[in-house]
VOGU-3710 file (C-alpha; in Angstrom, 3 decimals, decimal comma):
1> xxxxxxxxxx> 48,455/99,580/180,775  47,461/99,055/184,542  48,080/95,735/186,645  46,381/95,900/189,845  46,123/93,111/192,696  43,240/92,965/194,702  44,967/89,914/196,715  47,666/87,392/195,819  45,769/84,966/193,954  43,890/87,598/191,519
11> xxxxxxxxxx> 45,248/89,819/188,586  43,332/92,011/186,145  44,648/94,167/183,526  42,809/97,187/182,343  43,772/99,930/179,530  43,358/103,196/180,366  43,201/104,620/176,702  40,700/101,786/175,396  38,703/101,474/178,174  35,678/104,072/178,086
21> xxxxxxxxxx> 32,534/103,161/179,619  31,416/99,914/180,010  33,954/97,387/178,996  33,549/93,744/178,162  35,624/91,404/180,485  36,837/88,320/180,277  38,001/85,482/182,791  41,270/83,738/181,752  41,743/80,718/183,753  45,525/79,387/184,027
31> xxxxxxxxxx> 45,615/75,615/182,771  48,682/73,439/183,299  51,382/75,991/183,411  53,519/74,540/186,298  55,023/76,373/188,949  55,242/80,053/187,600  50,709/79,902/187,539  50,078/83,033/186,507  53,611/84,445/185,981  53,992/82,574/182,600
41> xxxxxxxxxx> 54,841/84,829/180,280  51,804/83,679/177,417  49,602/83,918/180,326  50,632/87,828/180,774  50,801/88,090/177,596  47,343/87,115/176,971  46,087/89,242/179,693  47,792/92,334/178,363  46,451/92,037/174,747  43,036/91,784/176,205
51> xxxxxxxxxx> 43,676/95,346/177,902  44,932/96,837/174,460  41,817/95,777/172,787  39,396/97,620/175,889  38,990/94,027/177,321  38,733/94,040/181,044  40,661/90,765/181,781  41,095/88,975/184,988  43,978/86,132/185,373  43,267/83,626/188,845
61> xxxxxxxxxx> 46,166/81,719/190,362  45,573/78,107/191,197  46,154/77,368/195,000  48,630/74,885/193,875  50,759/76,903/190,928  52,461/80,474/191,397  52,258/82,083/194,655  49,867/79,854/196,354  52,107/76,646/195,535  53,523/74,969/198,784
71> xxxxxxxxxx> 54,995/71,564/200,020  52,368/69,903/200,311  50,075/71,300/198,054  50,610/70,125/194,943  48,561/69,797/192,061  47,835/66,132/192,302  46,202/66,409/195,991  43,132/67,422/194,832  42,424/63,984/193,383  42,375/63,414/197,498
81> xxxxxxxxxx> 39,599/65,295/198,425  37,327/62,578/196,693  38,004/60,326/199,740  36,768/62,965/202,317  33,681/63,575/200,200  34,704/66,589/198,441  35,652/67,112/194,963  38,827/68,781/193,084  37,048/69,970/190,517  34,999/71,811/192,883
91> xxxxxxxxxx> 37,699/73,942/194,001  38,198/75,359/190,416  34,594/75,846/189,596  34,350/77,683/193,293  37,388/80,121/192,659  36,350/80,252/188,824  32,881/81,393/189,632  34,470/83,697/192,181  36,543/85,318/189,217  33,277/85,725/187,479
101> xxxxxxxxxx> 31,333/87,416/190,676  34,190/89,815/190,798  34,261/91,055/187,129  29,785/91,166/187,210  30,323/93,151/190,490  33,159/95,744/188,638  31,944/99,158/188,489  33,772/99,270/184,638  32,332/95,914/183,217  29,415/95,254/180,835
111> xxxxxxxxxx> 27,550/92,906/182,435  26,524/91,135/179,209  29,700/91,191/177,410  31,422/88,561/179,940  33,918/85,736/178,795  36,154/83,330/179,578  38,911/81,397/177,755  42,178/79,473/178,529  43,849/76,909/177,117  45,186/73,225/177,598
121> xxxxxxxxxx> 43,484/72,003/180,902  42,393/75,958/181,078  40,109/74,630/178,180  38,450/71,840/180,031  37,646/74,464/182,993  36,275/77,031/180,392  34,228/74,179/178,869  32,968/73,718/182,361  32,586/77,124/183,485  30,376/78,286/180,224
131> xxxxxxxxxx> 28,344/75,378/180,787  27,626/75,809/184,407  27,374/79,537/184,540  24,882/81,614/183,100  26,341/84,931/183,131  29,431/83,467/180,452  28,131/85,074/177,231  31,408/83,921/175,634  33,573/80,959/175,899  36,960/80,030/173,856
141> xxxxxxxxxx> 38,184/77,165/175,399  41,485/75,873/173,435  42,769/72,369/173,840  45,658/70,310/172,693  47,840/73,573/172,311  51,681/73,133/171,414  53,711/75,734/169,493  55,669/74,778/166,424  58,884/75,045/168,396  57,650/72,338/170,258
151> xxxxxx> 57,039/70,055/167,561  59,755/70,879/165,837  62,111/70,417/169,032  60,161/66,812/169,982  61,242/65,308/166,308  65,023/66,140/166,471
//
Protein backbone atom coordinates (compact mmCIF):
# COMPACT_ATOMS: atom_id res chain seq x y z
CA UNK A 1 0.00 0.00 0.00
CA UNK A 2 1.48 3.47 -1.12
CA UNK A 3 0.11 7.03 0.01
CA UNK A 4 1.68 9.68 -1.90
CA UNK A 5 0.98 13.61 -1.78
CA UNK A 6 1.39 15.52 -4.70
CA UNK A 7 0.42 18.79 -2.54
CA UNK A 8 -1.55 19.30 0.67
CA UNK A 9 -4.93 19.23 -0.56
CA UNK A 10 -4.57 15.85 -2.76
CA UNK A 11 -4.14 12.11 -1.68
CA UNK A 12 -4.14 8.98 -3.83
CA UNK A 13 -3.60 5.53 -2.81
CA UNK A 14 -2.21 2.97 -5.14
CA UNK A 15 -1.38 -0.95 -4.56
CA UNK A 16 1.62 -2.06 -5.69
CA UNK A 17 0.69 -5.88 -5.88
CA UNK A 18 -2.83 -5.23 -7.65
CA UNK A 19 -1.94 -2.64 -9.73
CA UNK A 20 -0.53 -3.99 -13.21
CA UNK A 21 -1.05 -2.03 -16.20
CA UNK A 22 -3.67 0.18 -16.66
CA UNK A 23 -5.75 0.60 -13.60
CA UNK A 24 -9.22 1.98 -13.19
CA UNK A 25 -9.38 5.09 -10.85
CA UNK A 26 -11.72 6.57 -9.03
CA UNK A 27 -12.36 10.17 -7.48
CA UNK A 28 -13.66 10.10 -3.87
CA UNK A 29 -14.87 13.41 -2.93
CA UNK A 30 -15.01 14.16 1.02
CA UNK A 31 -18.72 15.23 1.96
CA UNK A 32 -19.54 16.71 5.36
CA UNK A 33 -16.87 15.21 7.47
CA UNK A 34 -15.98 18.29 9.66
CA UNK A 35 -12.72 19.36 10.57
CA UNK A 36 -10.47 16.18 10.13
CA UNK A 37 -11.56 16.47 5.74
CA UNK A 38 -9.75 13.91 4.55
CA UNK A 39 -8.19 12.47 7.75
CA UNK A 40 -11.50 10.71 8.74
CA UNK A 41 -10.81 7.48 9.27
CA UNK A 42 -13.96 5.93 6.73
CA UNK A 43 -12.60 8.33 4.33
CA UNK A 44 -8.99 6.45 4.51
CA UNK A 45 -10.52 3.67 4.84
CA UNK A 46 -12.37 3.90 1.71
CA UNK A 47 -9.40 5.03 -0.14
CA UNK A 48 -7.30 2.10 0.99
CA UNK A 49 -9.84 -0.64 -0.01
CA UNK A 50 -9.93 0.90 -3.40
CA UNK A 51 -5.99 0.27 -3.61
CA UNK A 52 -6.46 -3.48 -2.45
CA UNK A 53 -8.89 -4.09 -5.16
CA UNK A 54 -6.17 -2.41 -8.11
CA UNK A 55 -8.34 0.81 -7.88
CA UNK A 56 -6.31 3.89 -8.39
CA UNK A 57 -8.13 6.22 -5.89
CA UNK A 58 -7.68 9.85 -5.32
CA UNK A 59 -9.16 11.59 -1.96
CA UNK A 60 -9.38 15.90 -2.38
CA UNK A 61 -9.46 18.06 0.74
CA UNK A 62 -12.02 20.80 0.83
CA UNK A 63 -10.37 24.33 1.29
CA UNK A 64 -12.48 24.64 4.29
CA UNK A 65 -12.07 20.95 6.16
CA UNK A 66 -8.59 19.24 7.07
CA UNK A 67 -5.52 21.05 6.32
CA UNK A 68 -6.85 23.84 4.32
CA UNK A 69 -9.42 24.83 7.21
CA UNK A 70 -8.66 28.37 8.72
CA UNK A 71 -10.41 31.21 10.76
CA UNK A 72 -12.12 32.53 8.51
CA UNK A 73 -12.73 30.02 6.14
CA UNK A 74 -15.30 28.07 7.12
CA UNK A 75 -17.60 26.00 5.38
CA UNK A 76 -20.56 28.29 5.40
CA UNK A 77 -18.61 31.28 3.50
CA UNK A 78 -19.08 29.93 0.37
CA UNK A 79 -22.80 30.70 0.48
CA UNK A 80 -20.97 34.42 0.26
CA UNK A 81 -19.51 34.30 -2.89
CA UNK A 82 -23.13 34.52 -4.44
CA UNK A 83 -23.10 38.26 -3.53
CA UNK A 84 -19.79 38.99 -5.45
CA UNK A 85 -21.12 37.08 -8.45
CA UNK A 86 -19.47 33.87 -7.94
CA UNK A 87 -20.80 30.65 -6.88
CA UNK A 88 -19.85 27.98 -3.99
CA UNK A 89 -20.70 25.29 -5.79
CA UNK A 90 -18.32 26.34 -8.33
CA UNK A 91 -15.43 25.91 -6.20
CA UNK A 92 -16.19 22.13 -5.76
CA UNK A 93 -17.00 21.39 -9.32
CA UNK A 94 -13.51 23.43 -10.19
CA UNK A 95 -11.28 21.36 -7.67
CA UNK A 96 -13.53 18.18 -8.45
CA UNK A 97 -12.88 18.41 -12.12
CA UNK A 98 -9.27 19.14 -11.21
CA UNK A 99 -9.20 15.66 -9.32
CA UNK A 100 -10.52 14.18 -12.47
CA UNK A 101 -7.77 15.99 -14.93
CA UNK A 102 -5.19 14.58 -12.64
CA UNK A 103 -6.23 10.85 -12.57
CA UNK A 104 -7.02 11.12 -16.97
CA UNK A 105 -3.48 12.69 -17.07
CA UNK A 106 -1.85 9.54 -14.70
CA UNK A 107 0.56 7.58 -16.57
CA UNK A 108 -1.12 4.22 -14.54
CA UNK A 109 -4.91 5.01 -15.17
CA UNK A 110 -7.37 3.58 -17.72
CA UNK A 111 -8.75 6.33 -19.18
CA UNK A 112 -12.18 4.71 -19.60
CA UNK A 113 -12.49 3.01 -16.38
CA UNK A 114 -12.83 6.47 -14.34
CA UNK A 115 -15.23 6.96 -11.25
CA UNK A 116 -16.26 8.83 -8.63
CA UNK A 117 -18.26 8.24 -5.42
CA UNK A 118 -18.70 9.77 -1.89
CA UNK A 119 -21.21 9.94 0.36
CA UNK A 120 -23.62 12.32 2.38
CA UNK A 121 -23.11 15.83 0.74
CA UNK A 122 -20.06 13.83 -1.14
CA UNK A 123 -23.21 12.31 -2.90
CA UNK A 124 -24.76 15.50 -4.08
CA UNK A 125 -21.17 16.53 -5.61
CA UNK A 126 -20.84 13.02 -7.29
CA UNK A 127 -24.41 13.48 -8.60
CA UNK A 128 -23.08 16.69 -9.98
CA UNK A 129 -19.80 15.74 -11.12
CA UNK A 130 -21.14 12.52 -13.29
CA UNK A 131 -23.59 14.73 -14.73
CA UNK A 132 -21.36 17.53 -15.76
CA UNK A 133 -18.35 15.56 -16.78
CA UNK A 134 -18.00 13.36 -19.53
CA UNK A 135 -15.02 11.44 -18.78
CA UNK A 136 -17.05 9.86 -15.28
CA UNK A 137 -17.83 6.38 -16.66
CA UNK A 138 -18.97 5.51 -13.12
CA UNK A 139 -20.75 7.26 -10.42
CA UNK A 140 -21.94 5.90 -6.78
CA UNK A 141 -23.13 8.70 -5.11
CA UNK A 142 -24.58 7.61 -1.49
CA UNK A 143 -26.91 9.83 0.45
CA UNK A 144 -28.61 9.87 3.77
CA UNK A 145 -25.75 7.60 5.26
CA UNK A 146 -25.81 6.88 9.17
CA UNK A 147 -24.37 3.72 10.75
CA UNK A 148 -26.45 1.60 13.07
CA UNK A 149 -24.47 2.89 16.02
CA UNK A 150 -25.86 6.02 15.24
CA UNK A 151 -29.33 5.10 15.29
CA UNK A 152 -29.07 3.06 17.89
CA UNK A 153 -27.17 5.82 20.07
CA UNK A 154 -29.94 8.74 18.83
CA UNK A 155 -32.97 6.48 20.45
CA UNK A 156 -31.43 5.93 23.96
Amino acid sequence: MRSSRAFSRLRFFTSRKSCRGLVPAILNVNGHVGPPGKAVEYEQKRCINFAKHGILALNLEWFFFGELRQEGNQHWYGAHLDLVGANGLGIFLLEMRRGLDYLYNHPSVDRSRLGVTSLSGGGWQTIFLSSLDERVKAAVPVAGYSPVSTKVEARK
